[in-house]
C-alpha positions as a Markdown table, in Angstrom:
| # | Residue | x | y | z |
|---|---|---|---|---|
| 1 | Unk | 87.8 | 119.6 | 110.9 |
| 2 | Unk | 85.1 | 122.8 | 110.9 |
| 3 | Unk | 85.6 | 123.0 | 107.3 |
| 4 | Unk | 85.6 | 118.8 | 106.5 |
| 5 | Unk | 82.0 | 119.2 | 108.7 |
| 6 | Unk | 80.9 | 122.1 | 106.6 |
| 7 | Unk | 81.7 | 120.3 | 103.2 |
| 8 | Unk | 79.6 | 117.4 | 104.0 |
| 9 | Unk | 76.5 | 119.7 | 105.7 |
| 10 | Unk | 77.0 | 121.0 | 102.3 |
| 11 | Unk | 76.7 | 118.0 | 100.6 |
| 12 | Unk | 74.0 | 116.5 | 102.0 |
| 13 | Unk | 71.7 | 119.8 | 102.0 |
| 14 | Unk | 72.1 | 120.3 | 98.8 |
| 15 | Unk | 71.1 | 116.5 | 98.0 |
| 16 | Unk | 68.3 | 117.2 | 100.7 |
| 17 | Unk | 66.9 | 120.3 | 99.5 |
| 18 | Unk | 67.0 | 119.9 | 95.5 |
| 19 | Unk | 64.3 | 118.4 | 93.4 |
| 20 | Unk | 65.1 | 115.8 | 91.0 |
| 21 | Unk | 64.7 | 118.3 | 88.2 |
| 22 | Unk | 67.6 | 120.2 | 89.6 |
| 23 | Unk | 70.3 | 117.1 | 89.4 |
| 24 | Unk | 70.4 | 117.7 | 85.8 |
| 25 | Unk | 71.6 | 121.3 | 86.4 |
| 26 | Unk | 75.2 | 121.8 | 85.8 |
| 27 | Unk | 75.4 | 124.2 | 88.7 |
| 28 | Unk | 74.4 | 120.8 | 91.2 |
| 29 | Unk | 76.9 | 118.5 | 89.8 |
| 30 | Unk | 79.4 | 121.1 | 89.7 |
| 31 | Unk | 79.0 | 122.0 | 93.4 |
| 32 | Unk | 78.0 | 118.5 | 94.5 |
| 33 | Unk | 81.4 | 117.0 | 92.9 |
| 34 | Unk | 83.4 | 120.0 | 94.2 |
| 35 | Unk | 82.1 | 119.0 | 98.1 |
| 36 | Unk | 83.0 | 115.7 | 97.3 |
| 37 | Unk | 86.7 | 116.5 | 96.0 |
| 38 | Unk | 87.3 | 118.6 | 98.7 |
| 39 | Unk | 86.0 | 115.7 | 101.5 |
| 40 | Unk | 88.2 | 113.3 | 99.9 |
| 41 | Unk | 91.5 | 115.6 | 99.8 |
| 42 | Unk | 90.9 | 116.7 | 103.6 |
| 43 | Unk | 90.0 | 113.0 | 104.1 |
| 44 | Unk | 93.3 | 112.3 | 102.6 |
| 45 | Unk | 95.5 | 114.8 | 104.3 |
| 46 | Unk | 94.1 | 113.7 | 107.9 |
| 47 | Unk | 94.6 | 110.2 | 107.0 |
| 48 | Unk | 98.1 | 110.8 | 105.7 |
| 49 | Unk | 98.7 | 112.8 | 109.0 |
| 50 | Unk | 97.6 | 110.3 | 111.2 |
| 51 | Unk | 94.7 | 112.8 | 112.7 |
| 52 | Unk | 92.0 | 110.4 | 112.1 |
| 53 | Unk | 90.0 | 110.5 | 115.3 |
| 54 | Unk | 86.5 | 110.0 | 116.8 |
| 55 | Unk | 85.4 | 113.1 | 115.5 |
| 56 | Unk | 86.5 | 112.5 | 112.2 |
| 57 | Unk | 84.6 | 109.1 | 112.3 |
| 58 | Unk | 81.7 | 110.5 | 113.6 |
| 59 | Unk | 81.4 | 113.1 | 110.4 |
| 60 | Unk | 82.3 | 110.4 | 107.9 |
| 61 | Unk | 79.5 | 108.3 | 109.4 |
| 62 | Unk | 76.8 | 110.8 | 109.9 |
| 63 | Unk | 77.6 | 111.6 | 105.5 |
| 64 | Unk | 77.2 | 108.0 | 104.4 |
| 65 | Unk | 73.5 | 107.8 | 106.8 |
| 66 | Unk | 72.3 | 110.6 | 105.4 |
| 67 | Unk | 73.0 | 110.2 | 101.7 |
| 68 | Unk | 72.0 | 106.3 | 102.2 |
| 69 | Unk | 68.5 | 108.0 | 103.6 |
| 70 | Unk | 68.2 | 110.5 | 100.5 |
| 71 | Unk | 69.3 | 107.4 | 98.1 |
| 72 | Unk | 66.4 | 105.5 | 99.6 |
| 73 | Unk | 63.8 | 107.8 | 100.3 |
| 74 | Unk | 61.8 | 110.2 | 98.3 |
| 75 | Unk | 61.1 | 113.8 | 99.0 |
| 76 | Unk | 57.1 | 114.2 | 99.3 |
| 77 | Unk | 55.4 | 114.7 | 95.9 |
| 78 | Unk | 58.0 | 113.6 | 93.5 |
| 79 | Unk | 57.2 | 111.4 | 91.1 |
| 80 | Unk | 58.9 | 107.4 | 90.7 |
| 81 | Unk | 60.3 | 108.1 | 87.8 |
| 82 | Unk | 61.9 | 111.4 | 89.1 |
| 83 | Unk | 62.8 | 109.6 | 92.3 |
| 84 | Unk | 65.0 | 107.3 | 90.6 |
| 85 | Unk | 66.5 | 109.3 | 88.5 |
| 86 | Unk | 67.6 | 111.2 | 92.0 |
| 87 | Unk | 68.6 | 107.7 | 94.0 |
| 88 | Unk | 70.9 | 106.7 | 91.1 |
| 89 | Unk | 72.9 | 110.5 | 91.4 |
| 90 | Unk | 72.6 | 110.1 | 94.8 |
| 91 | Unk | 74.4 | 106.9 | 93.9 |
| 92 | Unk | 77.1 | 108.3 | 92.2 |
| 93 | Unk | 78.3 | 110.6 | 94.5 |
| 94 | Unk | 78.4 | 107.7 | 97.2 |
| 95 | Unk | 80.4 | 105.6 | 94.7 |
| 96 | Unk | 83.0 | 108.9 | 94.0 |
| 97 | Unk | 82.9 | 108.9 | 97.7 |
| 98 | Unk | 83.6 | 105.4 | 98.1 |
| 99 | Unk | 87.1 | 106.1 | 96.2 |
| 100 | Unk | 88.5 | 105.8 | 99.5 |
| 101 | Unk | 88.7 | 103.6 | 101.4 |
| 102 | Unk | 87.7 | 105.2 | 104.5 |
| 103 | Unk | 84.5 | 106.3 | 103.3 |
| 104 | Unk | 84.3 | 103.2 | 101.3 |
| 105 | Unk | 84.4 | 100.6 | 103.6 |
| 106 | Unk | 82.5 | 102.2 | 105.4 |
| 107 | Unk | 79.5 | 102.7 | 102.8 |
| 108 | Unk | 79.6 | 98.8 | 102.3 |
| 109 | Unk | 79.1 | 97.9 | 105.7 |
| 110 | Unk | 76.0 | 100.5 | 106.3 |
| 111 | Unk | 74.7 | 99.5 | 103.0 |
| 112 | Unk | 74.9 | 95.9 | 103.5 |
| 113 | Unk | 73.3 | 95.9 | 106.9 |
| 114 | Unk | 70.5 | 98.3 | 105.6 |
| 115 | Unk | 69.8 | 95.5 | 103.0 |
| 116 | Unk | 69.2 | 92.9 | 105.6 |
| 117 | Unk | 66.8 | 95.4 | 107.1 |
| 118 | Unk | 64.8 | 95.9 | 104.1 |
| 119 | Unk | 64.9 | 92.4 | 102.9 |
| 120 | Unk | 63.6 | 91.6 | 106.4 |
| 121 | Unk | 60.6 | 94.5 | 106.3 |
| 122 | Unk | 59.8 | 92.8 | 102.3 |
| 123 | Unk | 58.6 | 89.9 | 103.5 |
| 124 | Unk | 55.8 | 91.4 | 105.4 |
| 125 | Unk | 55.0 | 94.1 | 102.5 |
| 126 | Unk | 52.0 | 93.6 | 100.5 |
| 127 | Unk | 53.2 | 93.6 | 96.7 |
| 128 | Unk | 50.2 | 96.1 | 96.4 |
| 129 | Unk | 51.1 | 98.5 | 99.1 |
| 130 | Unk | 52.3 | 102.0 | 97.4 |
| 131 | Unk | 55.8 | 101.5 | 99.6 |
| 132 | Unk | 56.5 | 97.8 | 97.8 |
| 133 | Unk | 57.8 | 99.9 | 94.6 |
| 134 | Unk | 60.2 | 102.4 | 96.1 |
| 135 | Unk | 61.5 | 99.5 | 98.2 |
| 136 | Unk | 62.2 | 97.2 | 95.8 |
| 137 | Unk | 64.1 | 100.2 | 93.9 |
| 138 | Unk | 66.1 | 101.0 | 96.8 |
| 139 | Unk | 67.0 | 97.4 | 96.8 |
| 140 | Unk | 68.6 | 97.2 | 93.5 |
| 141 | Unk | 69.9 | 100.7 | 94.2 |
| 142 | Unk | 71.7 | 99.4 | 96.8 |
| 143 | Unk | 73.0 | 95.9 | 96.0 |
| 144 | Unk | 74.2 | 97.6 | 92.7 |
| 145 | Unk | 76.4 | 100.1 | 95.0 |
| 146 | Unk | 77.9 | 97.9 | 97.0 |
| 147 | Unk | 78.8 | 96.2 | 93.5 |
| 148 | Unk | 80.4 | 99.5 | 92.5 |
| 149 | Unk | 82.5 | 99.7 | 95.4 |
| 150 | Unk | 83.9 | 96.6 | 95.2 |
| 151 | Unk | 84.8 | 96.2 | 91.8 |
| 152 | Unk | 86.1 | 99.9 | 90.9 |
| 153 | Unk | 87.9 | 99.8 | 94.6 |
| 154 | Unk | 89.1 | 96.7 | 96.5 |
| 155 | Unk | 92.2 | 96.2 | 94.9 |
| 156 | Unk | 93.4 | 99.7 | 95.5 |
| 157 | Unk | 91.9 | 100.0 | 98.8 |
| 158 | Unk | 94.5 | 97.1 | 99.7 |
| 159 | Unk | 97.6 | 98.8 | 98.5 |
| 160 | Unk | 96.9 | 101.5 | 101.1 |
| 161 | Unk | 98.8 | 101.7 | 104.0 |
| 162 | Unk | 96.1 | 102.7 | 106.0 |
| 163 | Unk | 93.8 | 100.0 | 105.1 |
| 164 | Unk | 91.5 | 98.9 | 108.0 |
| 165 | Unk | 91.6 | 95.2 | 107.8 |
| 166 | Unk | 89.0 | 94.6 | 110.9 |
| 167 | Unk | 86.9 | 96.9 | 109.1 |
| 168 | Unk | 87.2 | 94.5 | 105.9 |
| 169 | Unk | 86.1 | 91.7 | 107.7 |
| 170 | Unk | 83.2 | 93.4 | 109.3 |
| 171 | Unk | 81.8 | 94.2 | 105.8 |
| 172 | Unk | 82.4 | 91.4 | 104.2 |
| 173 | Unk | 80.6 | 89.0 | 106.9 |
| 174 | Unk | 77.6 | 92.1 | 106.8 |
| 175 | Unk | 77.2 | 91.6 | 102.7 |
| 176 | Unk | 77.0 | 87.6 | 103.3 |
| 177 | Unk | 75.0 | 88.2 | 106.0 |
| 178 | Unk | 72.9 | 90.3 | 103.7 |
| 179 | Unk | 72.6 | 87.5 | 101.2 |
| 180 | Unk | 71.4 | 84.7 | 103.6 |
| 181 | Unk | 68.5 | 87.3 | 104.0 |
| 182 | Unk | 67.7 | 87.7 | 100.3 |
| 183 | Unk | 67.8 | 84.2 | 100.2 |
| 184 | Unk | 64.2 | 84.5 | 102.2 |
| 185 | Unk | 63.0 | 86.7 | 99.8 |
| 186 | Unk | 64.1 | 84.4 | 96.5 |
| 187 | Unk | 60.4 | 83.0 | 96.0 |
| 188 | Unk | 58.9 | 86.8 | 95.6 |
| 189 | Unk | 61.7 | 87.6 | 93.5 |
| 190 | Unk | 64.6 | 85.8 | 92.2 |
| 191 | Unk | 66.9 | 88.7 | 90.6 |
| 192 | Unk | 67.5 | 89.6 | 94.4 |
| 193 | Unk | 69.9 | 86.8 | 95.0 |
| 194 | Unk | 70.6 | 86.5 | 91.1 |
| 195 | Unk | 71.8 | 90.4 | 92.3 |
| 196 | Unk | 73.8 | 89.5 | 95.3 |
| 197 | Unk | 75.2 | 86.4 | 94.4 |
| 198 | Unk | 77.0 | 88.7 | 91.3 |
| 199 | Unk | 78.4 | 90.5 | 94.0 |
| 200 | Unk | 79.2 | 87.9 | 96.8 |
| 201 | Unk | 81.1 | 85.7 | 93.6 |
| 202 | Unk | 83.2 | 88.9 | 92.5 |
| 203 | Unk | 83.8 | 89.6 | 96.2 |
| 204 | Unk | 84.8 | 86.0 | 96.7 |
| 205 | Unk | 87.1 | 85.7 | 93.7 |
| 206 | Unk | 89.1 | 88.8 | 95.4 |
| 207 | Unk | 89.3 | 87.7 | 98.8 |
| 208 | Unk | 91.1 | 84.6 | 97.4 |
| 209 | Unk | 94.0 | 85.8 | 96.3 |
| 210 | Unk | 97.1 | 85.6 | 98.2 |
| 211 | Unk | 96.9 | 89.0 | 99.6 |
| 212 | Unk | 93.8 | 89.3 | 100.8 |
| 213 | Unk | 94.6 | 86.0 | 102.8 |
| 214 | Unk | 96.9 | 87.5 | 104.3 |
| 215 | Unk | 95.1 | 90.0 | 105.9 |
| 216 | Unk | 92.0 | 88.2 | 106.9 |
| 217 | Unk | 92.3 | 86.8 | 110.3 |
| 218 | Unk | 91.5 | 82.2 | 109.9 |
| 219 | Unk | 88.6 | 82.1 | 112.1 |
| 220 | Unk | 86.9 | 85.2 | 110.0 |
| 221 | Unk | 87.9 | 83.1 | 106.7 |
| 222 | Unk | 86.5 | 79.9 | 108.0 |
| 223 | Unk | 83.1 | 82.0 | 107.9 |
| 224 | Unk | 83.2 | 83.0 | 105.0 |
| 225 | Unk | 84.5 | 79.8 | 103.2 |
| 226 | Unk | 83.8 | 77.4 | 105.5 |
C-alpha cells in the first residue's frame, strides 16, 4: 500500500510541479505513464486479491481530486494556450487511469458532480470576467472525459467480476444530474448540452442492453428512463 501511495504522490507532483513546456518532454510522459502502469497493476493485484479496503479507497480518491484540480486549474503565470495544452495531458492520464474500472467509475462520478458545480458557478460569471475562459475550458475538458470513459470502457468494465454496480448507478444518475444543470446554461451557450447530450445518448444506448439491465436495480432505471 506505501508503494501504491508513493506512485500516486508521484504522479500528481509531478503534474503539480511541471510547466506546460515540460509535458512535451519525453522524460514526463515517460515517468508519468510509468506511475500510472504501476497504479493500475498494484490496483489490479489488490483488486484480484480481495485487499481493497478504506485505505485503498481513500488513495484512489485523493489521485482523481487532485488531477481533476490540476486539469481545471492553472498554475500562476502560464499562459491559456499553454494551460490547455496541460488540461488536455492531464486528461490523458485520467483517461489511462480510467482503464479500470475502479479508478474509472470513480473519475465519472467526481467529474460529473464537479460539472454541476461549475455549470451552477456559470450562471453568475460575467462573460467578461478573466475566470469565464478557463471555466468554460475546464467544461469541455471535462464533459469530453467523461465521454472518453465511457465509450473506450463501459463494456469492459461490465465483464469484470469486480464491477461495482451501486457505484454504476451513482454515476450514471450524477452525469444526468449534470445535464439537467447544463440545461440552465443552454441560452449562454448551446454546445454545452449539444456536449452532454452526446454523452448521456451513448450512455443511454449502453445501459439498454440486456446486461446492463440486469444489473441496474428498477427503481434506479425508472430514473433514468422514466
Amino acid at each position: 500500500m506505501e508503494q501504491l501511495r508513493a506512485s500516486v504522490d508521484f504522479l500528481v507532483e509531478l503534474c503539480e510541479t511541471s510547466s506546460p513546456r515540460e509535458v512535451e518532454e519525453i522524460k514526463f510522459k515517460n515517468w508519468s505513464h510509468q506511475a500510472i502502469d504501476f497504479i493500475l497493476a498494484t490496483l489490479k493485484a489488490l483488486s484480484s486479491g480481495g485487499k481493497i479496503d478504506e485505505k485503498i479507497e481513500s488513495i484512489a480518491s485523493s489521485l482523481i481530486m487532485r488531477l481533476m484540480r490540476r486539469m481545471c486549474n492553472e498554475s500562476q503565470g502560464e499562459e491559456l494556450a499553454q494551460c490547455n495544452t496541460f488540461q488536455f495531458y492531464v486528461q490523458h492520464l485520467m483517461r489511462k487511469l480510467g482503464s479500470d474500472p475502479y479508478v474509472g467509475q470513480r473519475v465519472i462520478l467526481s467529474v460529473s458532480q464537479r460539472i454541476s458545480i461549475v455549470a451552477e458557478s456559470l450562471l453568475f460569471v460575467d462573460p467578461f470576467d478573466g475566470a469565464f475562459p478557463r471555466m468554460h475550458n475546464c467544461m469541455y475538458i471535462m464533459i469530453q472525459l467523461i465521454e472518453f470513459l465511457i465509450s473506450d470502457n463501459l463494456l469492459s468494465w461490465s465483464t469484470r467480476q469486480d464491477f461495482d454496480t451501486k457505484l454504476l448507478e451513482d454515476w450514471v444518475l450524477s452525469v444526468f444530474h449534470a445535464r439537467k444543470g447544463l440545461e440552465l446554461l443552454e441560452s449562454r451557450n448551446s454546445l454545452y448540452m449539444l456536449y452532454m447530450d452526446r454523452v448521456v445518448g451513448d450512455l443511454t444506448r449502453h445501459l439498454g442492453q440486456d446486461s446492463f439491465v440486469k444489473m441496474l436495480r428498477p427503481d434506479a432505471l425508472d430514473k433514468l428512463f422514466g
